[in-house]
Rosetta silent file (secondary structure, phi, psi, omega in degrees, C-alpha in Angstrom):
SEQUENCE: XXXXXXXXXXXXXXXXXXXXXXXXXXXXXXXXXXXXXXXXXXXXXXXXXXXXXXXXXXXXXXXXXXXXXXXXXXXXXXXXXXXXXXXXXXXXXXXXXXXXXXXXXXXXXXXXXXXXXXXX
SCORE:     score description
SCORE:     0.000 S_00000001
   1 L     0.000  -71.131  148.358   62.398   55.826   66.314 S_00000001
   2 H     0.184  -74.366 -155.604   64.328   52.485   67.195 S_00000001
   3 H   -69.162   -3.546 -168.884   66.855   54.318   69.142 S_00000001
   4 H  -102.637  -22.651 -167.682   63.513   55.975   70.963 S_00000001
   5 L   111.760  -21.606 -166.523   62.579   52.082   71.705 S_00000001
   6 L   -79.968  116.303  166.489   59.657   52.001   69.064 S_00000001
   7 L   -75.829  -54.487 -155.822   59.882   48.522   67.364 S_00000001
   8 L  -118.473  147.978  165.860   56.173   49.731   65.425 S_00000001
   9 E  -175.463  158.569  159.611   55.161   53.124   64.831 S_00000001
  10 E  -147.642  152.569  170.698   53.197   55.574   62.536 S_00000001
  11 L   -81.650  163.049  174.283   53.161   59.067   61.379 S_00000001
  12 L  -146.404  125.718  153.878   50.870   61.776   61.079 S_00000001
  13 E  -119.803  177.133 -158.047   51.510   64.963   59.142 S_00000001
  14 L  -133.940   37.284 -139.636   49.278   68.116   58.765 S_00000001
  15 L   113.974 -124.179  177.294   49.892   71.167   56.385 S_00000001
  16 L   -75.096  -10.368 -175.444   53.212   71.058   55.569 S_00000001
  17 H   -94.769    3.055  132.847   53.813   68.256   57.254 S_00000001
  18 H    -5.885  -61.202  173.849   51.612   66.253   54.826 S_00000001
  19 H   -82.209  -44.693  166.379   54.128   66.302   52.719 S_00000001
  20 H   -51.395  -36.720  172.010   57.051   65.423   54.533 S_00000001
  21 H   -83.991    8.159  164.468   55.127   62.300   56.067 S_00000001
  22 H   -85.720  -50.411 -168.594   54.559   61.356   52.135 S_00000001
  23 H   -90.925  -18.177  170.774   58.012   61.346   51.544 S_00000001
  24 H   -87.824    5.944  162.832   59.139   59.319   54.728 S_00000001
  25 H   -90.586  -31.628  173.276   56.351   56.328   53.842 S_00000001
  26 H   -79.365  -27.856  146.807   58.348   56.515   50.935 S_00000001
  27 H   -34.483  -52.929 -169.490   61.390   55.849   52.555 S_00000001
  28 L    41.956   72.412  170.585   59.697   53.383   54.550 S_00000001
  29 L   -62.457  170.005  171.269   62.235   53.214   57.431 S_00000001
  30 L   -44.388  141.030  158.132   62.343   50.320   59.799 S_00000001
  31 L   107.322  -61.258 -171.679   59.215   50.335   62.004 S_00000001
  32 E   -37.630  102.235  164.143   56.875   52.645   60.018 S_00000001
  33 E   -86.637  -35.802  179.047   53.392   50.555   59.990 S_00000001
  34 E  -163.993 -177.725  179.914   51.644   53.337   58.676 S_00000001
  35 L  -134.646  159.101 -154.464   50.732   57.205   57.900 S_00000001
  36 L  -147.536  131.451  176.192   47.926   59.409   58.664 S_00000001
  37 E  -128.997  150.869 -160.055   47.529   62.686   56.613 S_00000001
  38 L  -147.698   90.067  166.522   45.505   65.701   57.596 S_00000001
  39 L  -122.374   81.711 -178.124   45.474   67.774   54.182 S_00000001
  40 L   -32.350  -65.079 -140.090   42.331   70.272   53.739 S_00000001
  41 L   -93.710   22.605 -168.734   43.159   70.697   50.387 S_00000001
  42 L  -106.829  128.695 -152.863   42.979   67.625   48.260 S_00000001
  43 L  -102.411 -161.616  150.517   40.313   67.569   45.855 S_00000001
  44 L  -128.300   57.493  -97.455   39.046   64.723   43.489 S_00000001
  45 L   -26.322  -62.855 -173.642   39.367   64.542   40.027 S_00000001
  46 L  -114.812  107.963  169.937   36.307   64.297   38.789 S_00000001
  47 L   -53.523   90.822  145.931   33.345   66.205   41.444 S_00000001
  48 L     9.265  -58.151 -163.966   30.852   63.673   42.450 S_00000001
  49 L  -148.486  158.687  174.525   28.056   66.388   41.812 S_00000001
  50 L  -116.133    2.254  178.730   26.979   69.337   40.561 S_00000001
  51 L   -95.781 -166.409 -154.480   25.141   70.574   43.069 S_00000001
  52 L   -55.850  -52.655 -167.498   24.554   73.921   44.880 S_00000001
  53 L   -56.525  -31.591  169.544   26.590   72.586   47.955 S_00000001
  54 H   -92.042   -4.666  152.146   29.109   71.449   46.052 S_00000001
  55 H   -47.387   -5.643 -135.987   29.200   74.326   44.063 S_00000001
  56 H  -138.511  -73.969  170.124   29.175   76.626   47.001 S_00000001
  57 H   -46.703  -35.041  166.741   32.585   74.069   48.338 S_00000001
  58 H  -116.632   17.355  143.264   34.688   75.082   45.528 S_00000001
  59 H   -41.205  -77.049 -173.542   33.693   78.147   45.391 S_00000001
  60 H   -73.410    6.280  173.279   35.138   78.985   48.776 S_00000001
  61 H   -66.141  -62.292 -146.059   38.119   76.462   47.964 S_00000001
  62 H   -79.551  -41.671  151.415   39.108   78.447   44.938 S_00000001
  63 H   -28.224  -37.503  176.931   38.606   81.784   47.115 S_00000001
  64 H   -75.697  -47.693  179.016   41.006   80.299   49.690 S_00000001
  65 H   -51.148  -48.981 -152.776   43.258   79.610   47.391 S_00000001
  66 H   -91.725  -50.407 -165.828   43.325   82.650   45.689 S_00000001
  67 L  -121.391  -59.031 -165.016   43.459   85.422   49.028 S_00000001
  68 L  -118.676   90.142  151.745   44.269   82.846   52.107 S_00000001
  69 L  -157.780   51.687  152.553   47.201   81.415   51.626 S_00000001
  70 H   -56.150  -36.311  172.775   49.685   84.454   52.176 S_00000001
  71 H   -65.178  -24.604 -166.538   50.742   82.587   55.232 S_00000001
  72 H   -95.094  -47.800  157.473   51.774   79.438   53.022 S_00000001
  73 H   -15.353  -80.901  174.612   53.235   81.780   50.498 S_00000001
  74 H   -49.353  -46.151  169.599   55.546   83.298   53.044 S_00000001
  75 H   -60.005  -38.097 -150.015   56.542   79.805   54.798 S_00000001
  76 H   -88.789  -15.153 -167.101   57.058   78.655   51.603 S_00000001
  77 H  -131.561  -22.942 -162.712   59.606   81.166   50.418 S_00000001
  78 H  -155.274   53.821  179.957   61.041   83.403   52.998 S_00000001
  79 H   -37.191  -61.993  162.089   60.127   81.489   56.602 S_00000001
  80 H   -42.000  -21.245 -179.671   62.297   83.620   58.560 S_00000001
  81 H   -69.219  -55.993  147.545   61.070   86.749   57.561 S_00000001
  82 H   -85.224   -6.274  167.937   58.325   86.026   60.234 S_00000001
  83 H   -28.834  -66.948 -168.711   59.991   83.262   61.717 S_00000001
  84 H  -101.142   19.067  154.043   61.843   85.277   64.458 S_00000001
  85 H  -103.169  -21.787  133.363   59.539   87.595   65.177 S_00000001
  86 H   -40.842  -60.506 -158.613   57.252   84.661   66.170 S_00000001
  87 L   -70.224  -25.570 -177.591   60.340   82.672   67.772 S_00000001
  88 L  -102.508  -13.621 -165.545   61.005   86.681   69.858 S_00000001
  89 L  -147.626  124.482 -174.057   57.969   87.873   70.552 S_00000001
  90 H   -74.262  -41.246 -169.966   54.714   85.567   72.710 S_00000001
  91 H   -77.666  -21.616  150.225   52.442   88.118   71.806 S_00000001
  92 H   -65.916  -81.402 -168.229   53.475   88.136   67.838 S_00000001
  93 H   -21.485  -93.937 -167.573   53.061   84.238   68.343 S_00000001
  94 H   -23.947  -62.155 -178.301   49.299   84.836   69.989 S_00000001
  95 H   -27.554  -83.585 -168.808   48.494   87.542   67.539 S_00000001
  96 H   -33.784  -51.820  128.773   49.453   85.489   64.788 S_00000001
  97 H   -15.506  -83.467 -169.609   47.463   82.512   66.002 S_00000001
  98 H   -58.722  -41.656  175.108   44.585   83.810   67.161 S_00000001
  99 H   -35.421  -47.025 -156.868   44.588   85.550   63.182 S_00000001
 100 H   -76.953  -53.938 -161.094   44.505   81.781   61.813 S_00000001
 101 H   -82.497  -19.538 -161.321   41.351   80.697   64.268 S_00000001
 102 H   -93.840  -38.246 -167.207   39.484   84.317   62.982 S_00000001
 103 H   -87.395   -9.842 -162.630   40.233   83.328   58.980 S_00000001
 104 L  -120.976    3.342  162.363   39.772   79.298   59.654 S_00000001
 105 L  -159.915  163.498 -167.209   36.620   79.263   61.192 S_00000001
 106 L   -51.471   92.543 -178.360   32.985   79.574   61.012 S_00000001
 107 L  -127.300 -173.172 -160.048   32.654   82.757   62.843 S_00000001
 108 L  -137.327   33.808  173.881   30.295   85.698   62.774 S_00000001
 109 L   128.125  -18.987  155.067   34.145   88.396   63.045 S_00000001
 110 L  -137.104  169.830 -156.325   35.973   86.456   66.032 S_00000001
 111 H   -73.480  -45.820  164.518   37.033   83.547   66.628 S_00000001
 112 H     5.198  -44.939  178.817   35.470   83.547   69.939 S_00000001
 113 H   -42.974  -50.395 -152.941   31.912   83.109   67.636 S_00000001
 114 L  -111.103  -13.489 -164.513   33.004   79.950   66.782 S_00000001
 115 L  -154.167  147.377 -159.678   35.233   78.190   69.393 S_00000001
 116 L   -90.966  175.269 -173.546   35.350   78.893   73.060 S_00000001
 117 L   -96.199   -2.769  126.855   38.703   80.166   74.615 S_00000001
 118 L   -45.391  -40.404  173.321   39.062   76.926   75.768 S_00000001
 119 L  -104.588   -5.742 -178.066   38.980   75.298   72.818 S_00000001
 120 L   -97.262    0.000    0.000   41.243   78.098   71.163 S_00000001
């Protein structure tokens, strides 16, 4: 980042990159004031409550867990296998996408339901 000009800076990861911006704060290069992590899936030891809502939240956690995360699977072990037919093909890339906004959000069968084509 230095060699970019940045005396100060911070990170943000997301997914996978959650993890990666965990292991560079531990590094703590030159500059790095801080890190920002965007991880759905971190829980808390011991659940707050017992009640229906949160019962109802790890319900659909442990469901998620359990059927969607094929995509994480696959990144996780064999990237490439869809890697270049994303990186070759815009319309595998869209496809692929638009698949993510239909399983990731409150919709009532597209994503469309839930987020305008604007916001997708």
């Amino acid at each position: 980042m230095q060699r970019l000009g940045y005396q100060r800076w911070v990170a943000q990861g997301g997914d996978w990159g959650a993890g990666t911006t965990t292991a560079l704060a531990q590094i703590m290069p030159p500059g790095l004031v801080g890190i920002h992590l965007s991880w759905q899936f971190v829980f808390p030891e011991q659940i707050p409550s017992n009640s229906a809502s949160r019962k109802r939240e790890r319900s659909t956690a442990r469901s998620s867990s359990r059927e969607g995360n094929g995509y994480f699977r696959q990144q996780s072990t064999r990237p490439q296998t869809v890697g270049y037919g994303l990186a070759d093909s815009p319309a595998g890339q869209a496809l692929w996408i638009y698949e993510k906004f239909q399983a990731w959000t409150d919709n009532k069968g597209l994503p469309e339901d839930a987020l305008s084509m604007d916001q997708c």
